[in-house]
N, C-alpha and C positions, 0 to 999 in steps of 0.2 A: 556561620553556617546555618543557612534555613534549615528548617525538617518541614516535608511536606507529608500530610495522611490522607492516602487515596481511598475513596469505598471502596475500589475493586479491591479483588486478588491479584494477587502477582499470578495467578494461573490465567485469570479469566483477561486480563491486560495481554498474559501472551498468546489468547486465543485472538484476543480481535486484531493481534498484529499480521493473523496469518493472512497471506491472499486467497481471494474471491468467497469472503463472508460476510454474512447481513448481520443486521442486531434488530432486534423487536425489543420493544416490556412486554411484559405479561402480569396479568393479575390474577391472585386464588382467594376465592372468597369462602369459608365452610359453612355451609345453612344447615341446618336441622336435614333438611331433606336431601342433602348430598352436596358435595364440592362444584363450585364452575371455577374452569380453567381457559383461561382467554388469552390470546396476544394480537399483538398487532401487526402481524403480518400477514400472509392469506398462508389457509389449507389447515393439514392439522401439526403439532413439532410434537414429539416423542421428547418429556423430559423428565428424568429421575422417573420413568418408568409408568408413568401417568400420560396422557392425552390431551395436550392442548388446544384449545380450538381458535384457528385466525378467526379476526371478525374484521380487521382492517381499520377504516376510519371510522364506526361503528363503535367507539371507545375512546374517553377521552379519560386523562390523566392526569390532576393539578400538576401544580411544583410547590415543593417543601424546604426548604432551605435547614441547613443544619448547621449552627452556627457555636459548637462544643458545649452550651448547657446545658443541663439539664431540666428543660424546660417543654412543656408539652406540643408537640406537633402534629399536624392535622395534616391529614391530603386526600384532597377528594377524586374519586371516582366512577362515572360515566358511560352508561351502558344505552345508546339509543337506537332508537329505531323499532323498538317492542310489538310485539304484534300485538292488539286487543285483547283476544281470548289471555291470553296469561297475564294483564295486570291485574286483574284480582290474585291469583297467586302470588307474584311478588308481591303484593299490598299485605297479603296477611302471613308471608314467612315472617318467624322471629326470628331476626338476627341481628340485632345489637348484643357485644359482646364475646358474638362469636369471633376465632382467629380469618384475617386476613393479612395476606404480602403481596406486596409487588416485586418484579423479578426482571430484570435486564439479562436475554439472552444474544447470544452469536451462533448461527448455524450456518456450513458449509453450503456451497449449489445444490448437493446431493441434498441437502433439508437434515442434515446429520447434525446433531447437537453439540457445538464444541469446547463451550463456557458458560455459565452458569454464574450472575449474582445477586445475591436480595440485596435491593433499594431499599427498602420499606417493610418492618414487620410491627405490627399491629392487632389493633380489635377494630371491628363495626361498631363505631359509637352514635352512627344515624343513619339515617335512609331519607332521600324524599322521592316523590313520585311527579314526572310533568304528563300529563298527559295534552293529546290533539294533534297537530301535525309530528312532534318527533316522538311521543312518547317514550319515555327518557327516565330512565330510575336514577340516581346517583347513591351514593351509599360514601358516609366520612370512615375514614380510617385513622385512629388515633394511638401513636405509641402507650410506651408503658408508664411513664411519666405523668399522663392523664388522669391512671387510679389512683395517683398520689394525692388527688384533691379530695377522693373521695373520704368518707370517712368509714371506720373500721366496723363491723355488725355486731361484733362481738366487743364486750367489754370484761376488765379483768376483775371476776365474782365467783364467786359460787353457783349461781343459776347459771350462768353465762356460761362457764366451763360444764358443769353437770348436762348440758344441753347439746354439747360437743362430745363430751366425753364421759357417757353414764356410767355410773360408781366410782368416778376418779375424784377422790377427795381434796387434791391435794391445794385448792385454792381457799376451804373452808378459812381459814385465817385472817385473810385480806382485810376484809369488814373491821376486824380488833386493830387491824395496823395503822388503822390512819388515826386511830386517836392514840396510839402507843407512845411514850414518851422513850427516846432512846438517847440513851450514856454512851457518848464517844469517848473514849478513852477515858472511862472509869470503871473502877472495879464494883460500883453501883448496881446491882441486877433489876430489868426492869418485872415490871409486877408476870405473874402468870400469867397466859392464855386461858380466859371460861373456857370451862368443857363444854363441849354439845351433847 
């Protein structure tokens, strides 16, 4: 017996079964200076209570493949056609780091929302910018899997935690443990802790 695991939902599978409904993606990026909500469809879709705006072919999408490990995925993201006046803005929003997904919807003729599923959930781990005939920002999106390379800011100290957590002592010791010499399975006690 195979088992097959689909991304969708068993809800959202039985919306796109229904007759006479489309399917768009959509992408939500959050910037410092507020959310954009985009799809690929035309006009505007009402989803989870938010305002999506079609841009059409205006938007491009990579492909990410997901192949069950856990190993870091990237997919990039494509916004052209920018008018002039606002590339200095997107040029100096900061948003790497901030959350982004991507969203495969189905809506009715009436433009009625009737399933709902995330593709893609992530951070902003780049931006670039093309400017001249398309003027064209892209932006990478990279799962959670990606922080894994990163390394940790904190380290396990006493400064380190006092700087997290002022007047919590409870890390003072560390420093004596690594030169501690310790008795497994002896009734041997090891020497005291200096007092501070």
């Amino acid at each position: 017996m195979a088992l097959y695991m689909s991304i969708f939902t068993e809800d959202f599978l039985e919306a796109m079964s229904q007759p006479d409904v489309t399917c768009c993606l959509g992408v939500e990026l959050e910037f410092p200076a507020g959310t954009t909500r985009v799809h690929s469809a035309q006009g505007p879709l009402t989803i989870d209570g938010q305002t999506w705006f079609g841009i059409g072919a205006m938007g491009e999408i990579g492909v990410v493949t997901e192949d069950g490990s856990l190993t870091s995925k990237q997919l990039s993201v494509v916004l052209n056609g920018l008018d002039t006046s606002i590339i200095g803005t997107v040029l100096n929003e900061k948003c790497v780091g901030r959350p982004g997904r991507v969203i495969f919807a189905v809506f009715d003729s009436l433009g009625a929302i009737v399933g709902v599923n995330v593709l893609y959930q992530g951070y902003i781990s780049g931006s670039a910018m093309t400017a001249g005939n398309s003027n064209a920002v892209s932006y990478t999106l990279s799962n959670v899997f990606e922080k894994w390379k990163e390394g940790k800011p904190n380290r396990y100290s006493e400064e380190s935690h006092l700087a997290d957590q002022p007047g919590d002592h409870i890390m003072r010791m560390v420093g004596q443990m690594a030169e501690r010499p310790i008795y497994w399975g002896a009734k041997q006690d090891a020497l005291p802790f200096a007092r501070y």
